[in-house]
N, C-alpha and C positions, 0 to 999 in steps of 0.2 A: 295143520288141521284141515282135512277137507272133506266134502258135503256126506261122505259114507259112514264117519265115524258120528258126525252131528245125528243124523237119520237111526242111530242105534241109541241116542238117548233122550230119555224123558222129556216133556215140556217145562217141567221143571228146575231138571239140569242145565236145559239149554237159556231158560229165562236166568238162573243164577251166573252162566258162563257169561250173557251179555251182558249183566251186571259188573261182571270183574271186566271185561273187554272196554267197557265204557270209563271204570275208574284208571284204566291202565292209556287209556286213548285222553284222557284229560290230562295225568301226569306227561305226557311226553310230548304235552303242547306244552303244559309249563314247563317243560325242561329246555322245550324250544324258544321259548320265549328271553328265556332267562338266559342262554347261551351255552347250556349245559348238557343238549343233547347230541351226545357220538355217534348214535344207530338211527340216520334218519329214513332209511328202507323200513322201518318194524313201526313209523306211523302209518307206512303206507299197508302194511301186512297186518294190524292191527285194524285197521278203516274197513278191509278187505273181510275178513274174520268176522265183523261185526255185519256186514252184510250178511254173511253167508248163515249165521247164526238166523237173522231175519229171515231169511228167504226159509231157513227148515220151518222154522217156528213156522209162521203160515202157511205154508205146506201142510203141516200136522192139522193144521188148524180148519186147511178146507175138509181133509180129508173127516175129519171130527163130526164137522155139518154134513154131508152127506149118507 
């Protein structure tokens, strides 16, 4: 996912995407917890996702107040 394809959609879509990104970033700490996580690169790409989702969101959001 990167910041071009975030930027073409709704505030919406992107508040629902960081909703799934947040429940997918919870499960793979308890997977990590628990000893059961194999892919541990896709916490750190996950983490990353979830910023970048933030960073559109408010983007949209100054440009909204203006």
């Amino acid at each position: 996912m990167n910041a071009q394809e975030l930027k073409a959609k709704s505030p919406d879509e992107l508040r629902d995407q960081l909703v799934a990104l947040k429940k997918e970033a919870f499960n793979l700490r308890f997977q990590q917890a628990t000893g059961q996580l194999e892919n541990t690169a896709r916490m750190r790409a996950v983490r990353r996702d979830v910023a970048r989702v933030k960073t559109v969101l408010n983007q949209k959001a100054a440009e909204a107040a203006n």
